[in-house]
N, C-alpha and C positions, 0 to 999 in steps of 0.2 A: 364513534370517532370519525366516519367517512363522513357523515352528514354535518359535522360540525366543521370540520375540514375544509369540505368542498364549499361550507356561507362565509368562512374567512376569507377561502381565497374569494372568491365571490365581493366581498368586499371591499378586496385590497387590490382589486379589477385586474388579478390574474387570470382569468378564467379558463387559459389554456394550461394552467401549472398542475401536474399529477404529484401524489404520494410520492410515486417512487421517482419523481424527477428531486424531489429532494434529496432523497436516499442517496440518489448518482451524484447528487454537489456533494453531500457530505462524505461519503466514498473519494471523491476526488479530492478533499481537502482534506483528508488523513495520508492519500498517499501524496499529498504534496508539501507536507510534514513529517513521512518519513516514518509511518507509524507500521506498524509489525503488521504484516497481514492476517494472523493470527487473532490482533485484536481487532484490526477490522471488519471480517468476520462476522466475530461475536456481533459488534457492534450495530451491523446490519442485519444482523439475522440471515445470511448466510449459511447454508448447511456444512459449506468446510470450507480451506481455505482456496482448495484449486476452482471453485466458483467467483473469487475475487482475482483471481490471477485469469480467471477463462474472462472475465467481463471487462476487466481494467489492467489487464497486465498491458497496452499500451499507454496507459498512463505513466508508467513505472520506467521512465527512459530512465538511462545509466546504469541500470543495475548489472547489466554485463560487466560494464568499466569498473564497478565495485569489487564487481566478483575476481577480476584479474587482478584487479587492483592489490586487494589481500590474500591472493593466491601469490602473485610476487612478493609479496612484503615477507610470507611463510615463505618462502623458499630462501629469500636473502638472508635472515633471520635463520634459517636451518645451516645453510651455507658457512655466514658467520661461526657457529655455535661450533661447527667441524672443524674450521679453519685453526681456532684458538683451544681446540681439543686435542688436534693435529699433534702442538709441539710437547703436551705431555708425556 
């Protein structure tokens, strides 16, 4: 694979383009579609997933805002559920 790899790129007058610089666009274009890191992962060979969160968890803006985000939405939603349990 490396040898056949390396005459492609070669050919395609890459010749500074590595294996794993692929790996990292494709890495980067799962999490910028939002794909589970779980199957990213997999996908890259990966040994788990806190090696995709240690390598590219700056790619992953917003997930904070996510996280509160549906951390509020449970609490209003819990809030609601009490409010109209309330006059029972």
């Amino acid at each position: 694979m490396d040898n056949r790899y390396r005459a492609l790129v070669f050919t395609a007058a890459y010749t500074g383009l590595r294996i794993h610089d692929l790996r990292r666009t494709a890495v980067a274009l799962w999490i910028a579609v939002d794909a589970n890191p779980v199957d990213i992962a997999r996908r890259a060979g990966h040994s788990s997933v806190s090696v995709v969160i240690d390598r590219y968890g700056h790619l992953m803006p917003g997930t904070q805002d996510k996280v509160t985000d549906a951390l509020d939405t449970l609490a209003n939603e819990s809030n609601l559920t009490r409010a109209a349990t309330a006059g029972c």
